[in-house]
ZALO-706723 format. One line per field, with one value per residue (C-alpha): x, y, z; residue in one letter. Coordinates in steps of 0.1 Angstrom, whole numbers, plus 5000, padded with zeros to 4 digits. Example, Ala and Ser with C-alpha at 12.3 -4.5 7.8 and 13.67 -1.06 7.14 Angstrom:
<lumzas>
u 5123, 5137
v 4955, 4989
w 5078, 5071
code A, S
</lumzas>
This chain:
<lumzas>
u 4864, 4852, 4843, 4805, 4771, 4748, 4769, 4765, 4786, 4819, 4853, 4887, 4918, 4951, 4981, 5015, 5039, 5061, 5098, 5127, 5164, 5166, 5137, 5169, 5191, 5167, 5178, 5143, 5129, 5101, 5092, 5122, 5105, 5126, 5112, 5101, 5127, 5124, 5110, 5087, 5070, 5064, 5051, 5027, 5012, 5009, 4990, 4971, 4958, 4942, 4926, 4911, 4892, 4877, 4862, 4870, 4849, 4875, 4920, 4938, 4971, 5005, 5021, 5054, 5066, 5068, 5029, 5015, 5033, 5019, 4986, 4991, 4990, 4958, 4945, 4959, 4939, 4904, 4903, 4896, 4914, 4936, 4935, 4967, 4973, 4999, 4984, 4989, 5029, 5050, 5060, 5086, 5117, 5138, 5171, 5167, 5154, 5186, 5197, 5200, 5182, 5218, 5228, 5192, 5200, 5236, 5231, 5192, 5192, 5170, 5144, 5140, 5138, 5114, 5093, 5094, 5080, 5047, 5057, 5050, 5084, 5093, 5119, 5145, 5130, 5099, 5064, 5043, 5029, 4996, 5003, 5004, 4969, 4956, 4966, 4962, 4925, 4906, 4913, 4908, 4872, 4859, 4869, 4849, 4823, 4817, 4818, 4778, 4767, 4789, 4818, 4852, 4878, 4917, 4945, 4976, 5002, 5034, 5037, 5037, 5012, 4988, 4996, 4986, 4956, 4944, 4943, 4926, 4899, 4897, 4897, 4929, 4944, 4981, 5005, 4987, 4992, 5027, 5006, 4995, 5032, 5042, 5032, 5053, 5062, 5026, 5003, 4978, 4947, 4910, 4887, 4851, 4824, 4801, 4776, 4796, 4822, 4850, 4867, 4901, 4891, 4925, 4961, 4991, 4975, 4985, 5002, 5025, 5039, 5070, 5097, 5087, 5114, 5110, 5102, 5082, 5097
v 5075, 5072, 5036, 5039, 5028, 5049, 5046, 5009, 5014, 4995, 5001, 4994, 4983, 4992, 4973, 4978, 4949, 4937, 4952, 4934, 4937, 4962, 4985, 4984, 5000, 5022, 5003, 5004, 4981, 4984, 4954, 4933, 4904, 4908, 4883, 4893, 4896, 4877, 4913, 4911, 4880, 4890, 4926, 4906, 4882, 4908, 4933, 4902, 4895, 4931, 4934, 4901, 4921, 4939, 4910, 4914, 4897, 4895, 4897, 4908, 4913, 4919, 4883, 4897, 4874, 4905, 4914, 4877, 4866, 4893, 4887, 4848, 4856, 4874, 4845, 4819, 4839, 4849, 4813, 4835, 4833, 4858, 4867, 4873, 4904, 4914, 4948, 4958, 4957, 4983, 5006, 4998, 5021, 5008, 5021, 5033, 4994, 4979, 5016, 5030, 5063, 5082, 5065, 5076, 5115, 5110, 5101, 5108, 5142, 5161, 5134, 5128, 5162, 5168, 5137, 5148, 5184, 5161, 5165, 5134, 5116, 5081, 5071, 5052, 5053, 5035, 5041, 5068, 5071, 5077, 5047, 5029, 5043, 5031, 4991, 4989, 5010, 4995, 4960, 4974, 4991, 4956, 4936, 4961, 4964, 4927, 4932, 4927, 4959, 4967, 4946, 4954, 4944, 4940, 4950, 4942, 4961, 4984, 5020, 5036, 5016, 5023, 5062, 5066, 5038, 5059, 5096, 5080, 5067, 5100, 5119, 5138, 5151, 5135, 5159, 5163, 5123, 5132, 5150, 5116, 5108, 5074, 5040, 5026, 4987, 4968, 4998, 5004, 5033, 5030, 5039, 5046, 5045, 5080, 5093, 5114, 5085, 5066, 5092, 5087, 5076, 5063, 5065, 5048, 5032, 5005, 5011, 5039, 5056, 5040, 5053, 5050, 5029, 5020, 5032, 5055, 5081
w 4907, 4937, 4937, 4956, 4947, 4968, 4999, 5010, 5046, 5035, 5043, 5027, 5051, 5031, 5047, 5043, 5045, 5068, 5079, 5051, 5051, 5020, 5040, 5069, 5047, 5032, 4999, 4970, 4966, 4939, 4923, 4937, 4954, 4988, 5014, 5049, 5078, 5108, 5124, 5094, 5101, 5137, 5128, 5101, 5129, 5158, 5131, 5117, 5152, 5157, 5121, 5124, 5152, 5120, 5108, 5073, 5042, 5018, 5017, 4983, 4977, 4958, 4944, 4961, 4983, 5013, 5008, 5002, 5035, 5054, 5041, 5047, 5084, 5082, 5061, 5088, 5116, 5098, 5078, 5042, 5013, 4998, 4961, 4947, 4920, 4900, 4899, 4932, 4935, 4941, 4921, 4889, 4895, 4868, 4880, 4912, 4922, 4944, 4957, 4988, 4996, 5001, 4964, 4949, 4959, 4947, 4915, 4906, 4925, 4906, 4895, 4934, 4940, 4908, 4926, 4960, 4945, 4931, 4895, 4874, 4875, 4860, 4886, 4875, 4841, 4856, 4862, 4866, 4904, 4884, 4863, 4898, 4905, 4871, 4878, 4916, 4920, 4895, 4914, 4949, 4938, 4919, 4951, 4975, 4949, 4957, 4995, 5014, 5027, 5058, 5045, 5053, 5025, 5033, 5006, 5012, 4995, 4994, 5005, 4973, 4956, 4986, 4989, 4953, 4953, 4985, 4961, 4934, 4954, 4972, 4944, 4949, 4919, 4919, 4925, 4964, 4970, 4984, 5011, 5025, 5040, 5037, 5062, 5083, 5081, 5084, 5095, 5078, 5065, 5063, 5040, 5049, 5023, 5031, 5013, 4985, 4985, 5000, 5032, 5046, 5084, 5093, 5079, 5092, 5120, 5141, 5170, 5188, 5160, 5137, 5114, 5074, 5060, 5022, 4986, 4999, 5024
code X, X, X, X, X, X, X, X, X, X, X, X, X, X, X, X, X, X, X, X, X, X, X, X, X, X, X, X, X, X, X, X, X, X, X, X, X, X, X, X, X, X, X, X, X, X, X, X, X, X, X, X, X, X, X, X, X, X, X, X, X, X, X, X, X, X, X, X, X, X, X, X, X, X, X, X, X, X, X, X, X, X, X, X, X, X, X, X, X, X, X, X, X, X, X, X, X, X, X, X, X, X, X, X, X, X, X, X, X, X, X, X, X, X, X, X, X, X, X, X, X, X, X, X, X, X, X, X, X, X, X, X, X, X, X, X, X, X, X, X, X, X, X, X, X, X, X, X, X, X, X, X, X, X, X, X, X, X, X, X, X, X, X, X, X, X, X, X, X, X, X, X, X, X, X, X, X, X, X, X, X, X, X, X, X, X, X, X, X, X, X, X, X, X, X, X, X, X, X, X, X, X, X, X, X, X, X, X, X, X, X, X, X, X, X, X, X
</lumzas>
């Protein structure tokens, strides 16, 4: 999938959320709708501020309350609308959701190592990373599909469902998406739209760099 049609110039701004408490204390969060932190709210609005400078055509993102906020600031700036999806949450980790990283290794040792190695692992009893892929890039390809020419569409998600929304529409098979590393608390990657299809042109941008804290580390 590589979500082109004859190379139309777009691009494709994936953007982590905002800092919470559980990212803090490295507790995972998955699909557990954690709100934004103070820190959060001012990463989101200082981030929002510099991709507003992209003058993006279109926001999507997560219905968790940590991803819609962030995107709500980028909304408040730019004036456009953001389309909520259930699709592009974070991961389901069954069990592992409410841990802390040091409690994840304790008791889950070798399904995070199995994981970390790229093997297909349900964490927690949860989803597949390339069940993650099959929910979230479908949704991020039909929204650029409806960009103009030259359009520029924001996702705002969560580190793992970007990471593995980034190696489908690259191509990658899955068990190199772990080669991407993780983002840090509302940086973001870029997608460019070249002639064979879309090319990673940024990842983890945003400022100096910052600790990953979060599912995905």
């Amino acid at each position: 999938m590589n979500g082109t049609k004859g190379g139309r110039g777009r691009r494709i701004v994936l953007w982590r959320h905002g800092q919470t408490a559980w990212n803090l204390e490295r507790r995972f969060q998955g699909s557990t709708d954690i709100e934004l932190d103070a820190t959060g709210v001012a990463q989101a609005r200082r981030a929002a501020r510099l991709l507003a400078a992209l003058k993006p055509d279109a926001i999507i993102a997560s219905d968790l309350k940590r991803a819609a906020a962030t995107a709500g600031e980028l909304s408040a700036v730019t004036g456009l609308d953001v389309t909520h999806e259930e699709a592009l949450r974070e991961t389901y980790a069954g069990a592992w959701q409410g841990l802390t990283h040091e409690e994840i290794i304790e008791r889950y040792g070798e399904e995070y190592a199995a994981w970390k190695r790229g093997e297909p692992v349900r964490r927690g009893g949860g989803e597949l990373e390339s069940e993650v892929a099959d929910r979230a890039a479908p949704v991020v390809e039909r929204a650029a599909d409806k960009l103009p020419d030259g359009g520029t569409l924001v996702v705002v998600s969560h580190g793992g469902t970007i990471r593995t929304t980034i190696g489908r529409l690259l191509g990658l098979e899955s068990h190199h998406w772990e080669g991407l590393g993780g983002l840090s608390n509302c940086c973001w990657s870029v997608l460019g739209e070249g002639a064979r299809g879309w090319r990673l042109l940024e990842h983890n941008a945003g400022t100096l760099p910052e600790p990953v804290l979060g599912d995905d580390d």
